[in-house]
Structure formats: C-alpha cells, structure tokens
C-alpha positions, -999 to 999 in steps of 0.1 A, spaced: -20 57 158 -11 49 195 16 17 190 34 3 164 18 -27 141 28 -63 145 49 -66 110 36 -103 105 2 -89 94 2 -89 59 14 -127 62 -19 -139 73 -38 -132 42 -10 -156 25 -15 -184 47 -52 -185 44 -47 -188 7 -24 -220 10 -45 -234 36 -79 -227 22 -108 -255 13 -114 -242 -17 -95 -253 -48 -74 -233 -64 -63 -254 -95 -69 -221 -120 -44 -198 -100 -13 -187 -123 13 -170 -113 23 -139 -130 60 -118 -127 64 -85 -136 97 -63 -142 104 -28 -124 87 -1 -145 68 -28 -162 25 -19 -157 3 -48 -147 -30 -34 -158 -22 -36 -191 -14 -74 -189 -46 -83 -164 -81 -83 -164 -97 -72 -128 -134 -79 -143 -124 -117 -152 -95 -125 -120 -85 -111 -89 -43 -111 -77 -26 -116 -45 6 -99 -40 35 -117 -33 65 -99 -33 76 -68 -53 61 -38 -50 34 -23 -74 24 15 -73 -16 24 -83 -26 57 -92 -41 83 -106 -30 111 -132 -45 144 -142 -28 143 -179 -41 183 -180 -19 193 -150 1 163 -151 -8 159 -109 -3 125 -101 -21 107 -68 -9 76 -51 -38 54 -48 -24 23 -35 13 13 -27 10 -27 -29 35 -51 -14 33 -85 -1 0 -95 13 -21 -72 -5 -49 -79 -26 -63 -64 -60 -85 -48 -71 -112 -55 -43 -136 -27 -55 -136 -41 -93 -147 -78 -74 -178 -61 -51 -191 -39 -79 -181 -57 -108 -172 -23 -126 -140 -17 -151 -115 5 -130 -96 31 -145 -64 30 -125 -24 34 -138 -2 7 -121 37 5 -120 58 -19 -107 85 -3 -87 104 -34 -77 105 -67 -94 64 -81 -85 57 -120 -82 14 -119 -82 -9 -150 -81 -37 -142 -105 -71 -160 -93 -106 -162 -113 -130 -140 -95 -154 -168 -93 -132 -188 -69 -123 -159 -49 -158 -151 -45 -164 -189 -34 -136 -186 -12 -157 -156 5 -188 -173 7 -172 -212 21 -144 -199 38 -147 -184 73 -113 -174 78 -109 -159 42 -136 -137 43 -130 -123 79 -95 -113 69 -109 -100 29 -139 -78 49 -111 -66 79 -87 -62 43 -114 -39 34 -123 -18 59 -81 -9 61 -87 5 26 -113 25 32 -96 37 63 -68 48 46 -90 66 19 -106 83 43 -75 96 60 -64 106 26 -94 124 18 -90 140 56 -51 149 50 -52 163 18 -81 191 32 -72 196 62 -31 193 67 -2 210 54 22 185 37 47 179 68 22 170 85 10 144 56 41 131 56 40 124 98 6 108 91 25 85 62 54 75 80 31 69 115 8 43 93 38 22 72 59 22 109 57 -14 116 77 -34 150 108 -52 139 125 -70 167 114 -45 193 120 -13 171 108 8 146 110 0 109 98 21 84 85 -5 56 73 -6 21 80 33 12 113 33 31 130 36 -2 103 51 -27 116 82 -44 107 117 -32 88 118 -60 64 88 -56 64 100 -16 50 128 -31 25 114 -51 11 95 -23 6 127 1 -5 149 -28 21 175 -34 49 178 -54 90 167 -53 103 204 -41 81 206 -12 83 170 3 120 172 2 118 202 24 93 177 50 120 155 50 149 177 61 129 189 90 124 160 100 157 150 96 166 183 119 138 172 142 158 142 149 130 119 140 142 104 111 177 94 89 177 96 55 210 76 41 216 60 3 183 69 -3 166 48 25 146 64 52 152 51 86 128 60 112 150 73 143 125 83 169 87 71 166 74 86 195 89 121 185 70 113 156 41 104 171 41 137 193 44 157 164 13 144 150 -5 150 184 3 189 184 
C-alpha cells in the first residue's frame, strides 16, 4: 500500500443503487441490534443486502479449539454475501452485529438483473469483487508468512483511509482487541502486546478505547522492512 485511500469509496456502490434503471420495488429494509446475528434472520440463497450503516462482523469458529477467524468486517457500502449469489451455494458463515446495522435486503433476481442491464453496477459489483479476493489472499499470505505485529501493520495499512488531508483509521478503529484479533488470526494476549509497540513506536494512540493512527508513513516503513 503506497497512499492512503480516498474515504468516499464505499459511497459509490450506494449511489449506483439509488440511481440505477432497474426497479427496485421488492427491496426492504432490515435493522439489526448490536450483538443481534443477521444470518439467522436472512436468506443469502433467496436475497442479497447492502450495508448501510452499522457494522456487522462475519466469521468463522473452530467450536473444537474455540479459534475464531474474521472473515469479513462489514460497514457501510459493503455488499453480502457475493459468493452465495455467483455460486448459488448455502454459506456456512457466523455473523454479529457489532454496532446498531441498517441493511437493505434485495431479491437475488434483481440484483442479478441489475448486473446484467446496468453498466455502472456491475463495474463497481466485479471491482467489489476482486477487493475481496484481494484481501483473502493477503489473509491467506499474512497468516503463513508474518508474525502477528506485522499482521497487525498490514490491517491498520488497508482500513487507513484520507480524512481532510490526514490519516484516519476507520471501521476497526474501535473493535475490541479481541475481534482485532480474530481478524489477524491470533489471540487477545498477543495482539495487545502489537499494540503497545506500536504505541512505543510512535505510530499509533490508543485512547478510550479508540485507535488513532499517529504516523502512517512510520507505519508504512515498518511494513517495507
């Protein structure tokens, strides 16, 4: 990652829905409380949701070991569950809402018409997909091939986003350690001890349970050693 982001990103997908040719008449919007799970409420094999606002965790769980792994950290903008609408497949995913989630649930069969008719909706939907498969291959990379400080570099580097000409850390800037954890595949104990050397490194601030990043390109030349 070279430069920051532009923070309007995620807005785009939201506009295309509003201004899109295709009807949308069986949309319904859905609200969800903090802890609250949305996959045991939907159906990803009958509609397809749009995020828009709230935050919604996905993962995994190994209920032997009781490991958990952050699939997907969902905020406003994002779309779900993309692989259930190509392969038309059941997934088998945990969800939690973190903060309060407002999501627009849409029939797959119009969002699937809105890929075929609609230019600008399927440019952004295939570019929407390629960033997730990005970002599971960097998982797949970080998790076999760097120690957890350096996991947590990599994190912080790809949810850095450009606010008014600084850096803001956004979406995960006030996750607990433990879902942090979850998302770079270790455990509470040993991300805490990330955090405080980064913290000593000067690169970020951690205060009423908010991290504030402090100095990107530090960051950024950590990752580059």
């Amino acid at each position: 990652m070279n430069a920051l982001e532009p923070v309007n990103h995620q807005q785009l997908i939201l506009q295309e829905i509003d201004r899109s040719p295709i009807s949308l008449s069986h949309k319904k919007d859905l609200y969800f409380k903090k802890g609250e799970d949305p996959l045991a409420h939907t159906n990803t094999l009958k509609y397809f949701y749009f995020i828009m606002s709230g935050k919604i965790k996905i993962y995994d769980i190994d209920f032997e070991t009781s490991k958990e792994q952050t699939l997907y950290m969902l905020s406003r903008g994002d779309m779900f569950d993309t692989v259930a609408l190509l392969d038309g497949k059941p997934n088998e995913y945990i969800s939690e809402v973190l903060e309060d989630a407002h999501v627009i649930q849409v029939p797959l069969e119009d969002v699937q018409e809105m890929i075929l008719k609609d230019a600008d909706f399927r440019q952004y939907f295939y570019a929407y997909i390629a960033s997730q498969l990005k970002a599971m291959e960097n998982l797949a990379v970080s998790l076999s091939f760097y120690d957890v400080y350096q996991r947590v570099l990599q994190l912080f580097a790809r949810f850095t986003k450009e606010v008014d000409g600084k850096p803001q850390l956004n979406v995960i800037d006030n996750l607990k350690h433990d879902d942090i954890a979850s998302m770079v595949g270790s455990v509470r104990k040993v991300v805490n001890r990330s955090l405080q050397k980064l913290k000593q490194d000067g690169i970020i601030d951690i205060s009423r349970k908010n991290i504030h990043i402090k100095n990107f390109q530090k960051l950024l030349d950590k990752l580059s050693i």
